[in-house]
N, C-alpha and C positions, 0 to 999 in steps of 0.2 A: 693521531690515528695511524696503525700500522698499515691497511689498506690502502694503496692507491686506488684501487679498483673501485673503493665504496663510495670513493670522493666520486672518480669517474664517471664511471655508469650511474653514478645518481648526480654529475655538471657534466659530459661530453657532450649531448645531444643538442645543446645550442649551440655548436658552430659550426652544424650540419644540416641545418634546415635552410631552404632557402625562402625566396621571398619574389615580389615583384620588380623590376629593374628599378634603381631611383638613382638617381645620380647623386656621390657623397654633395658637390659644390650644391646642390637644390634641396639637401636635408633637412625640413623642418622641424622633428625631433629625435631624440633616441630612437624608436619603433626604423623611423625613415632610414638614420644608420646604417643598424644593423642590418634590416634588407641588405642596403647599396654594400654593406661591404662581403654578404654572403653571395652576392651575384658578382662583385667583381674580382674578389681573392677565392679563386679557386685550390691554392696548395701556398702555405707558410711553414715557416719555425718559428720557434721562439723561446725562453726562459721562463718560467714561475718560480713564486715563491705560493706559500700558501699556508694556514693553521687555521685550527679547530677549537671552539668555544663551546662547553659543553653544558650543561642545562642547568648544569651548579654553580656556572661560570668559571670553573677550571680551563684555561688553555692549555692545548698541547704544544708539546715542540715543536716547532718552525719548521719544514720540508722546501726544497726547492731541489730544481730539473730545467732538465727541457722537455718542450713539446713539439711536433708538427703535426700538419695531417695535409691531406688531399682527397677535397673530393669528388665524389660521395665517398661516404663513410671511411675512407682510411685516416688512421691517428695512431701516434704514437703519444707517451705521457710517461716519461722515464724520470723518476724519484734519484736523484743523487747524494743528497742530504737531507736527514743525518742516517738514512741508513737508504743502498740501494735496491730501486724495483723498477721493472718495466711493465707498462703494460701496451699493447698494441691491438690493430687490427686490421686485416688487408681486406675486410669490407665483407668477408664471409665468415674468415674465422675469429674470435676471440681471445687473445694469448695475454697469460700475467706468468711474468719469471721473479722468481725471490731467491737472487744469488745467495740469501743467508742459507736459507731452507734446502739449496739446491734443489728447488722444485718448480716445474713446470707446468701451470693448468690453461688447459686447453679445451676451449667449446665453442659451438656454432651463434653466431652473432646473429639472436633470436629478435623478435618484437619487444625483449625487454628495455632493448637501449636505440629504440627508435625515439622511446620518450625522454632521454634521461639529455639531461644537458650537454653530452658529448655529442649526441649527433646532432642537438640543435647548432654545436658550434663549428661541425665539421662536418654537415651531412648534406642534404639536398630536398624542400621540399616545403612544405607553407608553414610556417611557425604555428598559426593560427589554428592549424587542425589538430593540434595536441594540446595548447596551451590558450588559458588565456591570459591575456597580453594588454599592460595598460600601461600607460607613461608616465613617470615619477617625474618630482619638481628637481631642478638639476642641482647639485652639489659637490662639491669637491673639486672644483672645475671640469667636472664630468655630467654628462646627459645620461639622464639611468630610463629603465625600462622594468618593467615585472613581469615574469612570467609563472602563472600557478597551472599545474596539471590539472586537466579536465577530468581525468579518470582520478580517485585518487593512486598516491603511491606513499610508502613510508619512507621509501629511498629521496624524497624531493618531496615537497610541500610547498617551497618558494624557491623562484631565485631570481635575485636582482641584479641587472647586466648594467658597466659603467662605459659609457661610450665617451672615448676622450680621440678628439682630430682624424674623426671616420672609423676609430678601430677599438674591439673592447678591450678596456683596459683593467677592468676589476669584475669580480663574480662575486657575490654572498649568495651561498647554499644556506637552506634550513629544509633536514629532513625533519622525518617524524618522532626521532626521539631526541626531539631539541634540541640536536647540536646546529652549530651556526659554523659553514667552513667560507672563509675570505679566500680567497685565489687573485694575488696580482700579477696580470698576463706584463712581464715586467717589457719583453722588448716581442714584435710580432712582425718576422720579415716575407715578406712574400715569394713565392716560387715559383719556377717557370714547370718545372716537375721534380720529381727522387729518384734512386735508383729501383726497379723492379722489386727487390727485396729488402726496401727499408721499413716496411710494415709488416714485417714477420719476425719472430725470435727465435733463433737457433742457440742452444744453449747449448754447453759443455757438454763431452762426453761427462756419463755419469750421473746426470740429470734424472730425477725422478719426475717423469711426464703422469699428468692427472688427466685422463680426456673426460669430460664431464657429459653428459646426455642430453 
């Protein structure tokens, strides 16, 4: 999938939602997790890898990056392989750079991606008012969870979170036109804070800027 963005804004919003305080050592299942690690990592980084299974069962190329965020809502999601893209946000505005393209678009971070799995993973606020939320039998040496949008959306349909030793460790997206995209959060280090300007992208002189409405 060329888009980072599509992956994003339809898996960012689960590591932004928060939850009740639980403590990781008193977790009795994934759901419990997940809470306890959105109340107690407030800003990380980390590596993915990530591909897309399409409704014909064609796989795409393999992509992988890094990620961070802090929050509420700041995330960065920068694609390094096999081809580079950033996309970010300082928690107001929305920014995706595509150094191929030399183009920059740029819009205001609407109620679209209150629901989408970026802010449930990087944001602040009840998982449970957007999603419902049931608890999978564990596998893989992972405690899994599901979350299905209450509104629908064709960007997200499903997505199932792998909680492995307090922190999630695998996402399977399924939007609405049958693709299935796997994301293994490969390393997740937590942070004390970033600098002011690490959830923004200033791009090259020359840059074709798109501000979107």
């Amino acid at each position: 999938m060329r888009s980072a963005l599509s992956v994003l804004v339809a898996t960012i919003t689960f590591f932004v939602l928060g939850a009740a305080s639980v403590s990781p050592a008193k977790a009795s299942s994934a759901l419990d997790e997940f809470k306890a690690f959105v109340q107690t990592v407030s800003a990380a980084r980390g590596t993915f890898k990530q591909f897309t299974v399409g409704p014909d069962g064609q796989t795409s190329r393999a992509q992988s990056g890094t990620y961070a965020f802090a929050r509420p809502g700041k995330f960065r999601w920068d694609t390094e392989q096999p081809y580079p893209q950033e996309v970010a946000s300082d928690g107001q505005t929305l920014y995706q750079y595509d150094p191929d393209l030399q183009q920059l678009t740029v819009r205001a971070l609407d109620q679209s991606i209150g629901s989408s799995p970026a802010a449930i993973l990087f944001g602040q606020g009840e998982l449970q008012d957007a999603f419902e939320v049931s608890v999978l039998p564990d596998d893989d040496g992972m405690r899994w969870l599901r979350a299905v949008p209450r509104e629908p959306d064709a960007g997200l349909t499903q997505l199932d979170i792998g909680m492995r030793q307090g922190r999630p460790a695998r996402l399977i997206l399924v939007d609405g036109f049958g693709q299935t995209t796997q994301v293994e959060l490969e390393t997740l280090r937590a942070q004390s804070g970033f600098d002011a300007n690490a959830f923004k992208i200033e791009p090259p002189a020359g840059t074709d800027v798109i501000r979107m409405q």
